[in-house]
Structure formats: C-alpha cells, structure tokens
N, CA, C and O of each residue as an XYZ file, in Angstrom:
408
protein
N    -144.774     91.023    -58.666
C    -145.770     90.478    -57.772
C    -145.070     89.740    -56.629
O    -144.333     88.784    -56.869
N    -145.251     90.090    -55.640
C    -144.436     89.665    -54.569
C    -145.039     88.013    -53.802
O    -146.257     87.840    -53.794
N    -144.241     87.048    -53.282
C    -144.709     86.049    -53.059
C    -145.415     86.223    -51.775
O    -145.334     87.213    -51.048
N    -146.061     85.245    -51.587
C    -146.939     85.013    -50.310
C    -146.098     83.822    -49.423
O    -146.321     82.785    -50.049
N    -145.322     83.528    -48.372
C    -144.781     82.432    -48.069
C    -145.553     82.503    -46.811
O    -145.274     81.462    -46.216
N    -146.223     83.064    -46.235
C    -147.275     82.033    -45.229
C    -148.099     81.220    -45.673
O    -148.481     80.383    -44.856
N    -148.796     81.127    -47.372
C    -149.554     80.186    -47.930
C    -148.742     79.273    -47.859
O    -147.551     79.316    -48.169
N    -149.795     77.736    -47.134
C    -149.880     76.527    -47.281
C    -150.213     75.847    -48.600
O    -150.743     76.580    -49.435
N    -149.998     74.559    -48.945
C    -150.313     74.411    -50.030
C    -151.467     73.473    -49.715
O    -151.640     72.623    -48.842
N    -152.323     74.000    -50.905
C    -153.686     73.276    -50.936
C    -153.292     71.323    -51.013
O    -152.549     70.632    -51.710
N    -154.010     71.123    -50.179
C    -154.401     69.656    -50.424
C    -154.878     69.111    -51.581
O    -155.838     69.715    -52.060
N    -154.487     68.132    -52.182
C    -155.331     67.967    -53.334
C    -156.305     66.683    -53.274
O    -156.301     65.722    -52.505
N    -157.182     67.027    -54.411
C    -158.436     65.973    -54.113
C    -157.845     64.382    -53.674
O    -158.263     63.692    -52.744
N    -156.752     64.049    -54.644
C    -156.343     62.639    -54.971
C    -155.719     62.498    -53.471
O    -156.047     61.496    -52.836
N    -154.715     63.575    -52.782
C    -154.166     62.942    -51.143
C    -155.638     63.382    -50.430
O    -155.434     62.893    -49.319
N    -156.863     63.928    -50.347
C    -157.684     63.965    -49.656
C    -158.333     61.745    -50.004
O    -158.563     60.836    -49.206
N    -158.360     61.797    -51.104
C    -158.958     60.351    -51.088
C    -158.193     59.383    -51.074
O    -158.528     58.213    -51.258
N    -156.819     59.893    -50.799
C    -155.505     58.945    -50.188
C    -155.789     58.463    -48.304
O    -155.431     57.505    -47.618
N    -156.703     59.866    -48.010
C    -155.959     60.249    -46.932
C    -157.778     59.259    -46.082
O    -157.620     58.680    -45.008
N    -158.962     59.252    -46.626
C    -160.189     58.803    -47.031
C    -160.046     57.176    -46.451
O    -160.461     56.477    -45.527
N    -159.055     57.079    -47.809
C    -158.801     55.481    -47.616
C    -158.086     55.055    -46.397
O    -158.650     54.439    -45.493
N    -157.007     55.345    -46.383
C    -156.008     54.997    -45.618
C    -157.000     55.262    -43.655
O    -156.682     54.544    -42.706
N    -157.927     56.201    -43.549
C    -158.495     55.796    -42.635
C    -159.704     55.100    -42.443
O    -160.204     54.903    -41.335
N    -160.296     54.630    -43.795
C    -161.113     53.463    -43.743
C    -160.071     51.969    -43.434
O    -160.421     51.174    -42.562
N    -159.090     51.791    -44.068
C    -158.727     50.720    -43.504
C    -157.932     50.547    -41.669
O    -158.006     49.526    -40.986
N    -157.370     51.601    -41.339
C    -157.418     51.850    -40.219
C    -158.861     51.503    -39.192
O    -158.794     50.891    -38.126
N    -159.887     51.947    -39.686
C    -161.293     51.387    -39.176
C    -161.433     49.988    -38.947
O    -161.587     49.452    -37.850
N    -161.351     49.280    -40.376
C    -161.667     48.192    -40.668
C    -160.909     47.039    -39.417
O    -161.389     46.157    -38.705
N    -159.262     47.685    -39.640
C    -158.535     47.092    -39.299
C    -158.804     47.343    -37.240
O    -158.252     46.452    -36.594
N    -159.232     47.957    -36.751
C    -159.759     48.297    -35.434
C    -160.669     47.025    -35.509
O    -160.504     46.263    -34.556
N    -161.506     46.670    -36.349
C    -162.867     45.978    -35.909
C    -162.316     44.850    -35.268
O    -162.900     44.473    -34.252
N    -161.011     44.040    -35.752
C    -160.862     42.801    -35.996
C    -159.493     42.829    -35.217
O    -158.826     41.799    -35.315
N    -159.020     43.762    -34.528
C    -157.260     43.769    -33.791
C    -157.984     44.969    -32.709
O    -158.173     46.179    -32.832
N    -158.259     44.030    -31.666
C    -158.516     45.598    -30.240
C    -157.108     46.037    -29.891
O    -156.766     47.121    -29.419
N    -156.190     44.765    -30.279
C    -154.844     46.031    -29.270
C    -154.845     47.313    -30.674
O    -154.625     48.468    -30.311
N    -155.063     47.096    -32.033
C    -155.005     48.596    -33.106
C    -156.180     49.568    -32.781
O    -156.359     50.700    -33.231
N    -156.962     48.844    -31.867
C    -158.337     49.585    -31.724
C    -158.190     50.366    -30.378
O    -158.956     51.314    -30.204
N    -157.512     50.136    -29.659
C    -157.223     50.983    -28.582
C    -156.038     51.993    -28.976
O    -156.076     53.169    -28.614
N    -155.271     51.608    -29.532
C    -154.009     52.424    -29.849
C    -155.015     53.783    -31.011
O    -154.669     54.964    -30.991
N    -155.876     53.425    -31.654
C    -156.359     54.391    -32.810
C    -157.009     55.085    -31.596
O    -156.252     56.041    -31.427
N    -157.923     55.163    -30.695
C    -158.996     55.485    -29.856
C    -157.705     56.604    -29.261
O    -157.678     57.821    -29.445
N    -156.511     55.619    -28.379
C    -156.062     56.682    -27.436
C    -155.261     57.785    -28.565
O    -155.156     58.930    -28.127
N    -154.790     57.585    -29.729
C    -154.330     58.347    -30.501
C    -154.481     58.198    -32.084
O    -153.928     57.346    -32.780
N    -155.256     59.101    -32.458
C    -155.547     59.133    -34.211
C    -154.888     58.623    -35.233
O    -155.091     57.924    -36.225
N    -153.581     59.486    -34.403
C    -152.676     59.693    -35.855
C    -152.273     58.278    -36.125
O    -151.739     57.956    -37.186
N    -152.499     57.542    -35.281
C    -152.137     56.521    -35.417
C    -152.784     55.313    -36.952
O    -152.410     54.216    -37.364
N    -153.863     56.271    -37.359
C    -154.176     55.559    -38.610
C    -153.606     56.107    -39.865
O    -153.925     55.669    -40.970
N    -152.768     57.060    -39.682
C    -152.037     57.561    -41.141
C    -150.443     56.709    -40.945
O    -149.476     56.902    -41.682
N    -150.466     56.067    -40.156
C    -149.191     55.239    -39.777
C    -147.558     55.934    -40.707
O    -146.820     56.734    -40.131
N    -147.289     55.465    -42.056
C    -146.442     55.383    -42.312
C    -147.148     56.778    -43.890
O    -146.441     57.150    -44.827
N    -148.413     57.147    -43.684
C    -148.863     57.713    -44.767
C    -148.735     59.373    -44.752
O    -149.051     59.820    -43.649
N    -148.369     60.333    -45.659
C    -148.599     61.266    -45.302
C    -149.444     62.338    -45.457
O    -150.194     62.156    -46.416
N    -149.627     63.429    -44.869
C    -150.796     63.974    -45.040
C    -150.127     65.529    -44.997
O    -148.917     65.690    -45.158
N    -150.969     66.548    -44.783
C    -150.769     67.680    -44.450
C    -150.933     68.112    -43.138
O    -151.879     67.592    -42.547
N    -150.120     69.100    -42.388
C    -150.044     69.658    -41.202
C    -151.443     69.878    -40.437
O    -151.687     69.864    -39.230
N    -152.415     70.118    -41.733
C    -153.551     70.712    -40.933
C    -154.389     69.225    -40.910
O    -155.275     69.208    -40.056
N    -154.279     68.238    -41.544
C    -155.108     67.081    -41.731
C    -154.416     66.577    -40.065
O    -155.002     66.455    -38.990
N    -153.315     66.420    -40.336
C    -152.623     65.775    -38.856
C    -153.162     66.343    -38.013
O    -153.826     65.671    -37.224
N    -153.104     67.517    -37.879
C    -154.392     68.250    -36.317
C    -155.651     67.865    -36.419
O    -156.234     67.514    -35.393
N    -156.241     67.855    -37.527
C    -157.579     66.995    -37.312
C    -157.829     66.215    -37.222
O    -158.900     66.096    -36.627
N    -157.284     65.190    -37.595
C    -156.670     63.993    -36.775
C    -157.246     63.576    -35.484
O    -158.269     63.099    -34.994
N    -155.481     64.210    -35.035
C    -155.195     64.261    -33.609
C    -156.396     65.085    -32.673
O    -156.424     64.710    -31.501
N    -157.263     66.024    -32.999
C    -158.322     66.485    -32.703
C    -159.764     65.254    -32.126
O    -160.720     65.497    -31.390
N    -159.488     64.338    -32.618
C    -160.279     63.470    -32.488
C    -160.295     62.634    -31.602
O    -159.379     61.825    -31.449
N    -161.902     62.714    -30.472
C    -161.715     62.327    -28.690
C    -162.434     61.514    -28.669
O    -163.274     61.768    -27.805
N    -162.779     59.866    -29.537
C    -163.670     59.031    -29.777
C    -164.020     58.240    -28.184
O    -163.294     58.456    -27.213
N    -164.820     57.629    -28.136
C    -164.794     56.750    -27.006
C    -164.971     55.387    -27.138
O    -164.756     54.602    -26.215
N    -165.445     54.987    -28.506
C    -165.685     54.164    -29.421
C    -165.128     53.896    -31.061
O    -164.613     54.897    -31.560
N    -165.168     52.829    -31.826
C    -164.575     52.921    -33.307
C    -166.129     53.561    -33.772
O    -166.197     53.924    -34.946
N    -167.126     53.686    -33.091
C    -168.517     54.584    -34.132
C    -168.234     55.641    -34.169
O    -168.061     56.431    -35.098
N    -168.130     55.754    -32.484
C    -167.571     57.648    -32.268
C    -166.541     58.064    -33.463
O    -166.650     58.941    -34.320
N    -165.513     57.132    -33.214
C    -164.117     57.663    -33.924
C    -164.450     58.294    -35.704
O    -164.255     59.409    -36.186
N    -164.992     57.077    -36.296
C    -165.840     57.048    -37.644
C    -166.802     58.240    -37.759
O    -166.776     59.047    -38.689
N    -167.576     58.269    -36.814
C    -168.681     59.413    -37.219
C    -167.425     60.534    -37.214
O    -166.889     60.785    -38.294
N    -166.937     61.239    -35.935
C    -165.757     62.303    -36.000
C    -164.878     61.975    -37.400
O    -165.092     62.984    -38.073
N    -164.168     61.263    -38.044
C    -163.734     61.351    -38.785
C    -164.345     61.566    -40.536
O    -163.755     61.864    -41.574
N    -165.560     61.300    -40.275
C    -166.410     61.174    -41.313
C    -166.674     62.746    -41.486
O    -166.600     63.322    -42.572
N    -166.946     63.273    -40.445
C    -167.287     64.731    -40.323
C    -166.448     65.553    -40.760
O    -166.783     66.595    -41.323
N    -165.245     65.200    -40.563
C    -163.595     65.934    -40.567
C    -163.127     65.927    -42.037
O    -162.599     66.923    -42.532
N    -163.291     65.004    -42.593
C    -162.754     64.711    -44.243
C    -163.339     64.362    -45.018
O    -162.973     64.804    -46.107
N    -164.584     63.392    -45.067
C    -165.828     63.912    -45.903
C    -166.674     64.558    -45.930
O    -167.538     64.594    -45.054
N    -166.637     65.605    -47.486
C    -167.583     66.672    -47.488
C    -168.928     65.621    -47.783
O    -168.941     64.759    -48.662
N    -169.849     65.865    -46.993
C    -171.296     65.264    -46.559
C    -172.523     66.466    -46.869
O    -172.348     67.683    -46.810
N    -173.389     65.982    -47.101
C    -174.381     67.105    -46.935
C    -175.358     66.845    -45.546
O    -175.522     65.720    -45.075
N    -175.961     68.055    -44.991
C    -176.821     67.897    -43.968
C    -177.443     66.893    -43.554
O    -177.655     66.811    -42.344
N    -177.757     66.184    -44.163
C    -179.005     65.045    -44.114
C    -178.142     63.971    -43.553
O    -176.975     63.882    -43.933
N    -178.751     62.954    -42.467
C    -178.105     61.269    -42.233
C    -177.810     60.832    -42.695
O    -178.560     60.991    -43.658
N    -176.984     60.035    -43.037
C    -176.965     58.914    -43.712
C    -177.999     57.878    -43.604
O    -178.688     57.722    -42.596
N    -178.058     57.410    -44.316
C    -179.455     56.421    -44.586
C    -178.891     55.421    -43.249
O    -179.749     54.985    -42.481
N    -178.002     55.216    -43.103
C    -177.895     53.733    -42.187
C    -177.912     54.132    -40.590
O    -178.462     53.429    -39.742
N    -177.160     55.485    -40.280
C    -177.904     56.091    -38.995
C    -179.361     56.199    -38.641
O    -179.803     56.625    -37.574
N    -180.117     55.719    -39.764
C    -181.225     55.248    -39.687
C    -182.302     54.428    -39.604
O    -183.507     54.616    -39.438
N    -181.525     53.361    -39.775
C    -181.921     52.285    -39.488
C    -181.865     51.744    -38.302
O    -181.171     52.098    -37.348
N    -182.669     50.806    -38.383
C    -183.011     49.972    -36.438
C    -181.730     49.036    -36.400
O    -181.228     48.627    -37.447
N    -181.220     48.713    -35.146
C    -180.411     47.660    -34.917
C    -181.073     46.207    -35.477
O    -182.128     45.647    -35.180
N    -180.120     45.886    -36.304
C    -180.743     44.335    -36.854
C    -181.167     43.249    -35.580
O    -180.399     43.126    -34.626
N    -182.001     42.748    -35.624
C    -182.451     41.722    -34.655
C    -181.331     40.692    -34.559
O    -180.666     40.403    -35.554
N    -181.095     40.071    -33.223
C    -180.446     39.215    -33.143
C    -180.475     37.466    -33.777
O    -181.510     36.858    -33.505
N    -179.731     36.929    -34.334
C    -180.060     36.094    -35.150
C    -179.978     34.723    -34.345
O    -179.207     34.444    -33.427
N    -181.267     33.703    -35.100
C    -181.527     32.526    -33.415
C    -180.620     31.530    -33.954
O    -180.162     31.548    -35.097
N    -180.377     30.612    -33.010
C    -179.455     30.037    -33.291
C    -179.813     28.296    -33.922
O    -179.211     27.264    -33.624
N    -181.057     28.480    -34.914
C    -181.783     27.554    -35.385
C    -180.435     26.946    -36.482
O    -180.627     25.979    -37.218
C-alpha cells in the first residue's frame, strides 16, 4: 500500500480546544491592553503568540480582517467553532441600558 505524503495531519480535537482557548484569552486580554488590541486587529496571528497550531489554522487566522475585537470574535468564532445555524442567544439581546449614577 503505497503512502500518501501530500496528507496533512488531522488536527486533533484537544489542539483544536488548545487552539479555542488560547484565542479566548487573546480576546480577553484585547479588552483591557489597546496597544494588544490593535496589534491582534492589525494582525491575528498575533493571538497564538508563542502557541502552536497547524498550517491551515495559521491561514485562518491570518485570514481574519476585523475592524473591531466583536468583528474579530464573531470571525473567529465562525472559523474554529463548530456552531450550528441559529444566533447565539446573546446576539440577541438589546444593549443593556446605561447604568445612573445614583
């Protein structure tokens, strides 16, 4: 049986929810540091920092043209979590009212 050496190797679930995390805290870490929040915006990869991933995760990544950390999140949400059709419940919701300063 002869080998196949253009096959890539599958990703596996555990570096997909390596890969999950590591750009939720990249997020997080945007909310609260704008100079990390501009650097993630003008370039992705910049949230797998020191982490690694696969060739094709890194292009999707780098694929990503946010203009915002929502933008960036929704695009990345799309890209690496499998989601089903439907909203998320919180894209659904109203902007919370502003709170008085009683």
């Amino acid at each position: 049986m002869p080998l196949v050496a253009d096959r890539q190797p599958s990703v596996t679930p555990r570096a997909e929810r390596d890969l999950r995390k590591q750009i939720d805290l990249s997020v997080s870490r945007a909310l609260v540091d704008d100079n990390y929040a501009r650097r993630l915006l003008i370039d992705p990869t910049v949230a797998i920092e020191d982490f690694g991933c696969s060739p094709q995760q890194f292009k999707s990544l780098r694929s990503i043209q946010a203009t915002d950390l929502v933008d960036f999140a929704r695009q990345a949400r799309a890209l690496f979590w499998r989601v089903d059709a439907t909203p998320h419940y919180l894209e659904q919701r109203e902007p919370l009212p502003a709170r008085s300063a009683s």
